[in-house]
DSSP file (Angstrom, degrees, kcal/mol; ACC not computed):
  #  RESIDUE AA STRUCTURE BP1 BP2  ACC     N-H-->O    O-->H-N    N-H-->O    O-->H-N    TCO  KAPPA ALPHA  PHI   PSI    X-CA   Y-CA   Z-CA
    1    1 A X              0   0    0      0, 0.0    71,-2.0     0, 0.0     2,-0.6   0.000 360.0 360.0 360.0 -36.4   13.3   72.9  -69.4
    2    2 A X  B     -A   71   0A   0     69,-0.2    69,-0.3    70,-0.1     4,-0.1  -0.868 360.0 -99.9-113.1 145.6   16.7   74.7  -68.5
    3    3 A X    >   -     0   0    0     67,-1.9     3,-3.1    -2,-0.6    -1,-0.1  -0.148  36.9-132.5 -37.9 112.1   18.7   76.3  -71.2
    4    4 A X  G >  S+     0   0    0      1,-0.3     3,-0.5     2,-0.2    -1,-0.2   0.283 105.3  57.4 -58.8   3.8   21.5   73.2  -71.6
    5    5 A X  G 3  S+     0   0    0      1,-0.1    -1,-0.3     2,-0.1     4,-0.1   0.224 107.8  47.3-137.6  -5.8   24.6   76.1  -71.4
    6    6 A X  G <> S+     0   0    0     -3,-3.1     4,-0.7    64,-0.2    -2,-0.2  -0.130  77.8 115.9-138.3  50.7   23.2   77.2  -68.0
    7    7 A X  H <> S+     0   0    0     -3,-0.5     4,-1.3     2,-0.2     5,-0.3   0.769  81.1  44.4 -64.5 -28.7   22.9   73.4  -66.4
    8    8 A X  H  > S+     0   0    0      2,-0.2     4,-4.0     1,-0.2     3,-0.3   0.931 107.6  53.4 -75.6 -50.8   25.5   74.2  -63.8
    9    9 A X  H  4 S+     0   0    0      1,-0.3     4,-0.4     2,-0.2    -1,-0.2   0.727 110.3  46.2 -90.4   4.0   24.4   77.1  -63.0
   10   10 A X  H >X S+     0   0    0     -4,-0.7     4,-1.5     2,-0.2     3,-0.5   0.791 107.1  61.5 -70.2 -34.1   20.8   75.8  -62.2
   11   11 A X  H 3X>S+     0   0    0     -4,-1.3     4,-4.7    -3,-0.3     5,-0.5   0.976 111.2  35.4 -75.1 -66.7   22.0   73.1  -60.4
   12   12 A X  H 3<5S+     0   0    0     -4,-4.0     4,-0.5    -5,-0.3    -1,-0.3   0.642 109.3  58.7 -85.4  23.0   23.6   75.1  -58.1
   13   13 A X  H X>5S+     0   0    0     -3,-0.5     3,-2.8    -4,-0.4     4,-1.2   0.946 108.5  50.4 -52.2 -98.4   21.2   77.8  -57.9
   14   14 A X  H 3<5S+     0   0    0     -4,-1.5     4,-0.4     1,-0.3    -2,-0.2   0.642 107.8  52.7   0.5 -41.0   18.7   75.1  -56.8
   15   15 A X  T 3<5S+     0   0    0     -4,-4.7    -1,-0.3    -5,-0.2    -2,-0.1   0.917 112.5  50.4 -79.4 -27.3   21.3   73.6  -53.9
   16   16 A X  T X4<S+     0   0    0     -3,-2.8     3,-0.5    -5,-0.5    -2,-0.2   0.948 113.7  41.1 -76.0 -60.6   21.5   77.3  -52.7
   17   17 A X  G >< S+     0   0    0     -4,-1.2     3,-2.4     1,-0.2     7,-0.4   0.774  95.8  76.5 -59.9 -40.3   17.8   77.9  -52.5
   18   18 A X  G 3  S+     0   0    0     -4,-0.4    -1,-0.2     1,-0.3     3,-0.2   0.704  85.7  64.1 -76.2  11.1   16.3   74.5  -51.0
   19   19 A X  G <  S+     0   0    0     -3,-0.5     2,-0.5     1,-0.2    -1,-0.3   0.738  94.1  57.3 -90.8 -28.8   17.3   75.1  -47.8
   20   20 A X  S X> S-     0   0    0     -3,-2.4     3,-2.1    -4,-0.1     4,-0.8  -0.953  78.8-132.7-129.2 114.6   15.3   78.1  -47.0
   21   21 A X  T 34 S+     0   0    0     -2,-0.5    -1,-0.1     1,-0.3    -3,-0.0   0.202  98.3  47.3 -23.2 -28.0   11.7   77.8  -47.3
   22   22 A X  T 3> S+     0   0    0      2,-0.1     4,-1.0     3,-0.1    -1,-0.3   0.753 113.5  45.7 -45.8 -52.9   10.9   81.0  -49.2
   23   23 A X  H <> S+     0   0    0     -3,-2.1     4,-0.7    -6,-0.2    -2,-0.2   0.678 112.9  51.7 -79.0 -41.8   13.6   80.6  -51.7
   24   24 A X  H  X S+     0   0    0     -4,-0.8     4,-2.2    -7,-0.4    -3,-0.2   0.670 107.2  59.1 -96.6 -26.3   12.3   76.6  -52.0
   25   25 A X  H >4 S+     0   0    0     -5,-0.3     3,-0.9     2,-0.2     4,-0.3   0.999 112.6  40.3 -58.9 -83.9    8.5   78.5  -52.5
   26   26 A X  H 3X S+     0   0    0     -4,-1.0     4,-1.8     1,-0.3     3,-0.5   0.541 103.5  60.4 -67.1 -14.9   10.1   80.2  -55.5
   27   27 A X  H 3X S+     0   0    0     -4,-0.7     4,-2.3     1,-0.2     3,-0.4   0.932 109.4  51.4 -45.7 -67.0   12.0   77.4  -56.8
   28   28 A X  H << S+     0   0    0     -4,-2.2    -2,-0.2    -3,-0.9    -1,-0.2   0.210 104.3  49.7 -78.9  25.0    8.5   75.8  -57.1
   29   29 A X  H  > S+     0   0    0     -3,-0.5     4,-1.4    -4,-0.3    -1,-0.3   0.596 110.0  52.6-125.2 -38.1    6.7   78.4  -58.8
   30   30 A X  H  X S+     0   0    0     -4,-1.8     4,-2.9    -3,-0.4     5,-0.5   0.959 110.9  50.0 -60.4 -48.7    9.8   78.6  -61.7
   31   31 A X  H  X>S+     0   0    0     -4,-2.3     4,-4.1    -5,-0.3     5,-0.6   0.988 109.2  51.0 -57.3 -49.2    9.5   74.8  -62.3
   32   32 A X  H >>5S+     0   0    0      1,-0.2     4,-2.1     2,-0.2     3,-0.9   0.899 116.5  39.6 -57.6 -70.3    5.5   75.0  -62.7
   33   33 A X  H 3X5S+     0   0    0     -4,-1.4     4,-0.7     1,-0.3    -2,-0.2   0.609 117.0  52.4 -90.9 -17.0    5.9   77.8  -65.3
   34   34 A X  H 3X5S+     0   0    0     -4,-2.9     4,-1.8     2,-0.2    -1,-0.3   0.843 110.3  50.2 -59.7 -51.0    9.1   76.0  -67.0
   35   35 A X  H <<5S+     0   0    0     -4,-4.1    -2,-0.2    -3,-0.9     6,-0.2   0.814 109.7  43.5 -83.0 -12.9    7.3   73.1  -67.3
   36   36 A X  H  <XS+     0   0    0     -4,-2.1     5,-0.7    -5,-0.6     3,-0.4   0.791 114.3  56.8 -90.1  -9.5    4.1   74.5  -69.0
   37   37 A X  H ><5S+     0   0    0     -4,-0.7     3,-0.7    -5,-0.2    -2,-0.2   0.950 107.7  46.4 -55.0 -51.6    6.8   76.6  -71.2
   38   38 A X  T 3<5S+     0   0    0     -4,-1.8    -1,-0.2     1,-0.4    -2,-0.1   0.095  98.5  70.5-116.2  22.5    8.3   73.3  -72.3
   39   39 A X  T 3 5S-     0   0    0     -3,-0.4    -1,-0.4    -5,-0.1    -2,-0.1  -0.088 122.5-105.9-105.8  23.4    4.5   71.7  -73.0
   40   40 A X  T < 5 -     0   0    0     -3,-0.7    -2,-0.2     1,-0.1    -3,-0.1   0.484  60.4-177.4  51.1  -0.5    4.7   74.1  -75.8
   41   41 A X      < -     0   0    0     -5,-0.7     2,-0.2    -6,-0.2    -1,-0.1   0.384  30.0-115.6  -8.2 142.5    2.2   76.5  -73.9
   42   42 A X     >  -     0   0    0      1,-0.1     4,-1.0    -6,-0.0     5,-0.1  -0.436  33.7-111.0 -73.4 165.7    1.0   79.7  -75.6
   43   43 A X  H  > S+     0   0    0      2,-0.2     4,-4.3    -2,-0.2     5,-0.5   0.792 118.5  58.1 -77.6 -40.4    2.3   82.5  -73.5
   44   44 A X  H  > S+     0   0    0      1,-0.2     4,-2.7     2,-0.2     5,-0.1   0.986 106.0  51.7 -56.1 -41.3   -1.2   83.3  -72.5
   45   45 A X  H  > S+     0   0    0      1,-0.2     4,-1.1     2,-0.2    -1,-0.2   0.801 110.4  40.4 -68.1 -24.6   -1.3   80.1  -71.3
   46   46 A X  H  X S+     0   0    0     -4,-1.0     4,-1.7     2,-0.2    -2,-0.2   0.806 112.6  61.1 -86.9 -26.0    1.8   80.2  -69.2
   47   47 A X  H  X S+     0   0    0     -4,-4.3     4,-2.8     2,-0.3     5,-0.3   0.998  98.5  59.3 -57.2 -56.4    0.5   84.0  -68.3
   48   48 A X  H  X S+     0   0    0     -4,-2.7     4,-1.6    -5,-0.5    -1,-0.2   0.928 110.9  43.9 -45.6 -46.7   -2.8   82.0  -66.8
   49   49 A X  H >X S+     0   0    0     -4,-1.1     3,-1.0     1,-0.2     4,-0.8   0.900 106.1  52.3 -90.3 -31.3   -0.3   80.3  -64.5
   50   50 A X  H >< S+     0   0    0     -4,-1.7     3,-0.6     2,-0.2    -1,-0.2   0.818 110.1  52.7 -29.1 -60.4    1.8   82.8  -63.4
   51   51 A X  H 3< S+     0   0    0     -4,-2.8    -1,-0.2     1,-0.3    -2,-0.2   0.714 104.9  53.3 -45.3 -36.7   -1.4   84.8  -62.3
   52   52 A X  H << S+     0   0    0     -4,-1.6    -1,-0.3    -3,-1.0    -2,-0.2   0.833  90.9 103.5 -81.8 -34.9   -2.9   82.0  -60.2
   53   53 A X  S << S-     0   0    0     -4,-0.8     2,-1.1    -3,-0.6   -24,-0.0   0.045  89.3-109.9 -41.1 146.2    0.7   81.9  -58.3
   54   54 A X        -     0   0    0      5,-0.0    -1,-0.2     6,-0.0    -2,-0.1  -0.602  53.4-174.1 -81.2  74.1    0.7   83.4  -54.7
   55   55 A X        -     0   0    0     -2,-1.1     2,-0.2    -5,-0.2     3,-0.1  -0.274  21.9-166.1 -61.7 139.4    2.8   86.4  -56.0
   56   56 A X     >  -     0   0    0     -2,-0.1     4,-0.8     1,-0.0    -1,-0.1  -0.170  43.1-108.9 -29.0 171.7    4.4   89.3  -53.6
   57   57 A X  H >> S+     0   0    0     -2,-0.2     4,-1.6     2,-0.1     3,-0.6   0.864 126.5  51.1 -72.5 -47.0    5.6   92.1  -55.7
   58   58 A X  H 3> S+     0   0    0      1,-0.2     4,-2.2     2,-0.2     3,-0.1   0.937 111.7  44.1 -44.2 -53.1    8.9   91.0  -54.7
   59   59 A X  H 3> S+     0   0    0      1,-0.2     4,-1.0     2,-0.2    -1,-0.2   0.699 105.6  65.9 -80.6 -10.8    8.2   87.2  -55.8
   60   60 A X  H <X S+     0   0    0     -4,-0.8     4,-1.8    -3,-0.6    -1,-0.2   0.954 110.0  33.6 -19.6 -86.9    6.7   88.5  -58.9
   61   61 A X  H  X S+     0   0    0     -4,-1.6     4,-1.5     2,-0.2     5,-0.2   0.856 117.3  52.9 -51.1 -61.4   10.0   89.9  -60.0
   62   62 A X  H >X S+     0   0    0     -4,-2.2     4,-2.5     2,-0.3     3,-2.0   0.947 110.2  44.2 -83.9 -90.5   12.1   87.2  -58.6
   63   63 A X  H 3< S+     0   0    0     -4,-1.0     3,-0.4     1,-0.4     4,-0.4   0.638 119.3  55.7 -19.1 -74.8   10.0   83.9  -60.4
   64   64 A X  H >X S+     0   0    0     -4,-1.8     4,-1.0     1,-0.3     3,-0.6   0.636 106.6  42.9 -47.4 -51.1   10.3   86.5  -63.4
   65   65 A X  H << S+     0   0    0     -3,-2.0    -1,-0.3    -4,-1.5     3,-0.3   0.855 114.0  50.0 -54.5 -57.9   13.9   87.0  -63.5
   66   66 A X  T 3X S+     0   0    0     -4,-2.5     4,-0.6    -3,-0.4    -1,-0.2   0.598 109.3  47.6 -87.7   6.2   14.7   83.7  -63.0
   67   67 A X  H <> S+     0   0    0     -3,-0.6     4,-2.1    -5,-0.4    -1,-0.2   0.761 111.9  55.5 -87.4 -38.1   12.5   82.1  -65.8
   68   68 A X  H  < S+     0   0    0     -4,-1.0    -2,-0.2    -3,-0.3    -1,-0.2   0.150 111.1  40.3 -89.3  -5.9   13.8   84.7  -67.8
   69   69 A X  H  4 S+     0   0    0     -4,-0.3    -2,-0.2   -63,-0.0    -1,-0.2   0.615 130.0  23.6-133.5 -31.5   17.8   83.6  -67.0
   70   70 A X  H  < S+     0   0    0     -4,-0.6   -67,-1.9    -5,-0.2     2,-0.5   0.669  89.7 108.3-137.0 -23.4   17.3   79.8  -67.2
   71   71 A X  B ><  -A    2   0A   0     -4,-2.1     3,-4.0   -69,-0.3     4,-0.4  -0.543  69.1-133.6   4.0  67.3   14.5   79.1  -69.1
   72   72 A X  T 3  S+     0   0    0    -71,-2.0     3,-0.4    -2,-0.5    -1,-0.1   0.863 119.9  21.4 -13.3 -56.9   14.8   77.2  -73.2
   73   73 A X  T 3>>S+     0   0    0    -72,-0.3     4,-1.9     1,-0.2     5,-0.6   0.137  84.7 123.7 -98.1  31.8   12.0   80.4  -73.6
   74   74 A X  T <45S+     0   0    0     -3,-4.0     4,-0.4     1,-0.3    -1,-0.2   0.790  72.0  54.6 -87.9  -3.2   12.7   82.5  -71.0
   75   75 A X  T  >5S+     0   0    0     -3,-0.4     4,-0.7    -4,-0.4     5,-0.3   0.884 112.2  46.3 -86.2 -31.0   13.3   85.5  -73.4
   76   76 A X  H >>5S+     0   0    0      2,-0.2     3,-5.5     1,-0.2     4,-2.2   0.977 112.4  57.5 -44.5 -73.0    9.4   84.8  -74.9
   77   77 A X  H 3<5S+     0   0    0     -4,-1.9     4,-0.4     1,-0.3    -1,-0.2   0.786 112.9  34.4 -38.4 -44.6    8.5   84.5  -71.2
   78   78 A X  H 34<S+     0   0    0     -5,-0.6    -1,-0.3    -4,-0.4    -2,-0.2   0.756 120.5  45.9 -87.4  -0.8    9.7   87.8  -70.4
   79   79 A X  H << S+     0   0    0     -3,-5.5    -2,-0.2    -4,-0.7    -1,-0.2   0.643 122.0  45.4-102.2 -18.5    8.7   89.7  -73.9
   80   80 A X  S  < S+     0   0    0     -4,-2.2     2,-1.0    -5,-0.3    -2,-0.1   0.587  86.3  93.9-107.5  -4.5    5.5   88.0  -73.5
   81   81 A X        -     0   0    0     -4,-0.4    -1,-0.1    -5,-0.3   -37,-0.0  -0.689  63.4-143.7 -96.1 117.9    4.3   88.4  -69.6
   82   82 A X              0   0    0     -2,-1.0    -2,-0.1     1,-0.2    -3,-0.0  -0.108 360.0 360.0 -53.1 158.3    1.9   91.6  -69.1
   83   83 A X              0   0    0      0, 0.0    -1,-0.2     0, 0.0    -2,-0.0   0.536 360.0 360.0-111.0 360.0    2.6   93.0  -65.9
């Protein structure tokens, strides 16, 4: 699911994050939409899960950003998600 050339820097992204309960929120909301990228998903279909997430504007952006940096598709993901 994550782009092999940025394994490190998921890793520790991921160590950073799981500690605080927000951060660990958004963690699991990239991994759902990584792993329906990497089921071959349509983008409309990864759009349908995004939508169903319990988004803030903030966590919107954030979940976006970081799908979009670590992500095998995560430039489709971002060219492809309506806002």
């Amino acid at each position: 699911m994550v782009d092999p050339a940025k394994i490190d820097e998921w890793k520790d992204f991921v160590e950073t994050r799981e500690e605080s309960l927000y951060s660990g929120i958004l963690v699991d909301y990239v991994i759902e939409i990584m792993e329906k990228l990497e089921s071959g998903a349509t983008i409309e279909e990864v759009q349908e899960v995004f939508d169903t997430q319990p988004h803030s504007g903030a966590s919107y952006t954030m979940v976006r950003n970081i799908v979009k940096d670590f992500s095998k598709r995560g430039a489709e993901f971002d060219a492809g998600i309506e806002i």
